[in-house]
C-alpha positions in Angstrom: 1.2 -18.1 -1.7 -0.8 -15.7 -3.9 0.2 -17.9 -6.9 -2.2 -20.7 -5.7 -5.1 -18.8 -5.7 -5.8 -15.2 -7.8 -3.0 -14.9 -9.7 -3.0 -18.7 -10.7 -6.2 -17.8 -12.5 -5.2 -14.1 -13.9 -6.4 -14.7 -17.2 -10.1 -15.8 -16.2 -9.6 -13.1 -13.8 -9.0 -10.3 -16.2 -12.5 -10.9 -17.6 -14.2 -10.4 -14.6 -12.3 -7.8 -13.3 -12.7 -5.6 -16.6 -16.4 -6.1 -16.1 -16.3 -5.1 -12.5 -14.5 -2.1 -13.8 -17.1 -0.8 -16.1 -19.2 -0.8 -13.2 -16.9 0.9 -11.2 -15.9 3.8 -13.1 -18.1 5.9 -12.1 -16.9 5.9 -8.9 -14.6 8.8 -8.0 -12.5 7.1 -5.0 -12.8 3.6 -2.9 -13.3 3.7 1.0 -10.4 3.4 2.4 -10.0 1.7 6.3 -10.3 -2.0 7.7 -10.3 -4.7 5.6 -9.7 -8.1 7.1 -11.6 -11.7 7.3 -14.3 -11.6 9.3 -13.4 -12.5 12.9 -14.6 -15.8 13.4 -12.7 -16.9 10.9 -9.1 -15.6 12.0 -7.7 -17.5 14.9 -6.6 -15.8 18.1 -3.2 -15.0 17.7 -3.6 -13.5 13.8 -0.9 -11.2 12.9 -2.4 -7.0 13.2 -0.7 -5.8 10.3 -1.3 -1.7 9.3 -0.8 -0.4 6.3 0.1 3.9 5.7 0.2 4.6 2.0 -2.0 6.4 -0.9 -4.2 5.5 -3.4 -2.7 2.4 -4.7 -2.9 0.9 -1.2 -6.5 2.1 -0.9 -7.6 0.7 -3.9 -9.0 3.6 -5.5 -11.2 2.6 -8.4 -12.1 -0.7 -7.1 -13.7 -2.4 -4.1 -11.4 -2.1 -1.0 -11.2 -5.7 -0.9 -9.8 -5.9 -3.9 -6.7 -3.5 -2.9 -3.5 -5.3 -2.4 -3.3 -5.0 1.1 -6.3 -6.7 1.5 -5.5 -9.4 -0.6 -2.7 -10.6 1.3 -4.7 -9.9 4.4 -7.3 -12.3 3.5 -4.5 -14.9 2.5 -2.4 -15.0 5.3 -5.2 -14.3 7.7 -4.0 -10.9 9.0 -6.0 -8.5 11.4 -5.7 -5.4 8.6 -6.2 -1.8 9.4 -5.1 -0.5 6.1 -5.2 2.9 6.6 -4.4 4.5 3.2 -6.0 7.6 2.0 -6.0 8.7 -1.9 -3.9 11.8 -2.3 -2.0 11.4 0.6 1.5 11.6 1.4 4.8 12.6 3.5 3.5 16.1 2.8 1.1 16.0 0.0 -2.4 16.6 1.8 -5.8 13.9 1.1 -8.7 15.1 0.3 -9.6 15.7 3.8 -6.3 18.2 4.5 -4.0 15.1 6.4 -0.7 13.7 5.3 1.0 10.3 6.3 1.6 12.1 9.9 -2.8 11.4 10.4 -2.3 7.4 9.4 0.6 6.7 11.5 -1.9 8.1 14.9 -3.8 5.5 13.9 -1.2 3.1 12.9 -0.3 3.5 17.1 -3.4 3.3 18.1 -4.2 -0.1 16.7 -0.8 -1.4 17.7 0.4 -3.3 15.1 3.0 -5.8 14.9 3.4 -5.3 11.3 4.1 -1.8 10.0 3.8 -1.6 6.1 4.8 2.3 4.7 5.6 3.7 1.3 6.8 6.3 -0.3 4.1 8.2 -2.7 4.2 9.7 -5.8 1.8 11.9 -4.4 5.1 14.1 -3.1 6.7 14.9 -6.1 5.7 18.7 -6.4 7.4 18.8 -2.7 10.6 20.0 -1.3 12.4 16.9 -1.2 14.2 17.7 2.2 10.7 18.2 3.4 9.5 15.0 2.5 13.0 13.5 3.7 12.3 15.0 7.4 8.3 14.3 7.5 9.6 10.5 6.6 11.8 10.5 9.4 9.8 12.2 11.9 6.9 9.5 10.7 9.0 6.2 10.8 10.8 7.8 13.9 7.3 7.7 15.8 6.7 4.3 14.9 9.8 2.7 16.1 9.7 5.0 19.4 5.8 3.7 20.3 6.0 0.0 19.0 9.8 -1.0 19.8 8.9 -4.4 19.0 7.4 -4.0 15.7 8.7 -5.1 12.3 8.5 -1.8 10.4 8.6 -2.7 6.2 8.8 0.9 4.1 8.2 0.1 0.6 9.5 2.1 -3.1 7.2 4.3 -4.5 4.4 2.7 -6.5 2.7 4.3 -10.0 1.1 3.8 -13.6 2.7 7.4 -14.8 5.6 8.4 -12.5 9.0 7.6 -13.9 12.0 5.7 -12.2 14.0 8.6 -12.2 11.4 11.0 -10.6 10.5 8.4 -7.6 13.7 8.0 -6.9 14.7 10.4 -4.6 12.0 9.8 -2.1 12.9 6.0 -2.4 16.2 6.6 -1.7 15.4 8.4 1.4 12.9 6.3 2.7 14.9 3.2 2.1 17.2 5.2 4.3 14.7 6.1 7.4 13.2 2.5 7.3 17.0 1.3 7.9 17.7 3.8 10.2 15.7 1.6 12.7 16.2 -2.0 11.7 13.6 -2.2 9.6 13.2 -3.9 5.9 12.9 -2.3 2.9 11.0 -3.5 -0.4 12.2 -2.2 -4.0 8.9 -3.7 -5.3 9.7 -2.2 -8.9 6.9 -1.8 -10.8 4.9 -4.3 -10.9 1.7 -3.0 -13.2 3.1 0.1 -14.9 3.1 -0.6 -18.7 1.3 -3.6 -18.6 -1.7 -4.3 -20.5 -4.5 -5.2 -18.4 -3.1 -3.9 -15.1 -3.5 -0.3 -15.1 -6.6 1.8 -15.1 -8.1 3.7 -17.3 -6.9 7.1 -15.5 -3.3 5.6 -16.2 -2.2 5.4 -12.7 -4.4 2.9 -10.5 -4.2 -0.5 -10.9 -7.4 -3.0 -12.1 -7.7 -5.6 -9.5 -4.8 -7.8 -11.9 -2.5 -5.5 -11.0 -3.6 -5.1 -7.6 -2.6 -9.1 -7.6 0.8 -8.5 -9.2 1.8 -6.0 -6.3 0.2 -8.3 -3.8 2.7 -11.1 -5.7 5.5 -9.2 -5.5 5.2 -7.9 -1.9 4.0 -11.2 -0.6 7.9 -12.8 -2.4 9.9 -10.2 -1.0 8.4 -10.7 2.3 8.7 -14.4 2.0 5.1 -15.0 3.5 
């Protein structure tokens, strides 16, 4: 469990991690893509696990390893292609112009047996019934080309957004993801509020709360 190891020592964590922000912040946004142990180090039969989500899976403002996703990766040994993108969602565009539709390609292509989607705040400005069908058509595509895969959609995850404005896409994701057998993960919030845990842009999470989401997925997963 994640409780053994970094979040066991949060407090001597905090330290280094507000150090390792300083450094950091004048970084605009963290690569996102593959993050995983090195290969000689996972046996053969480790779990491919992909990840489709926004910034807060990324890890923007930090070191991709440091980005919940790959946290959990490195403690349960995973084969990660964590394919988040900052800005990204259902319909909002990244940087580079693509929405979730782009990371789920990729999420067939690598063939995962683990499927790990969320909804984004990034989608708030759009037409809710738009985001409701893009969801559909997205987790639709996953269950058609990996029949065998455990699909996990996950709420909504922010420093600003409020409970009531997330909701709707939460609702209708949770909806989609048990449309086709698949689990879904209310993870709350685990780092909004919370001293310590949020950036200074008041939406990303320091590498603490990078932890607590990595805690809190990690439970409801019962890894």
């Amino acid at each position: 469990m994640l409780a053994r190891r970094p979040l066991a020592t949060a407090a001597a964590t905090m330290t280094v991690a507000l150090v390792a922000l300083a450094v950091l912040s004048g970084c605009a946004a963290a690569n996102a893509g593959t993050s995983e142990p090195s290969a000689a180090s996972l046996p053969a039969g480790a779990l491919r696990v992909a990840v489709i989500g926004d910034s807060i899976e990324s890890g923007l403002g930090l070191d991709p390893s440091e980005a919940w996703p790959a946290l959990l990766a490195a403690e349960h040994g995973w084969r990660l292609d964590n394919l988040s993108e900052p800005g990204a969602g259902f319909v909002a565009q990244g940087p580079d112009g693509k929405t979730f539709s782009a990371q789920v390609d990729r999420a067939l292509a690598a063939k995962p047996e683990l499927v790990l989607i969320g909804a984004s705040d990034n989608d708030l400005d759009a037409d809710p019934d738009q985001v409701a069908s893009a969801m559909s058509q997205a987790v639709d595509r996953l269950r058609t080309a990996l029949p065998d895969a455990r699909i996990v959609g996950f709420s909504a995850l922010t420093g600003s957004a409020t409970d009531d404005d997330l909701s709707p896409a939460d609702a209708a994701l949770r909806r989609t993801v048990a449309d086709v057998g698949g689990t879904w993960l209310d993870l709350g919030q685990p780092y909004r509020d919370r001293a310590g845990l949020v950036q200074d842009d008041g939406e990303h999470p320091t590498l603490p709360g990078q932890q607590a989401i990595a805690a809190a997925v990690e439970a409801m997963l019962g890894l």
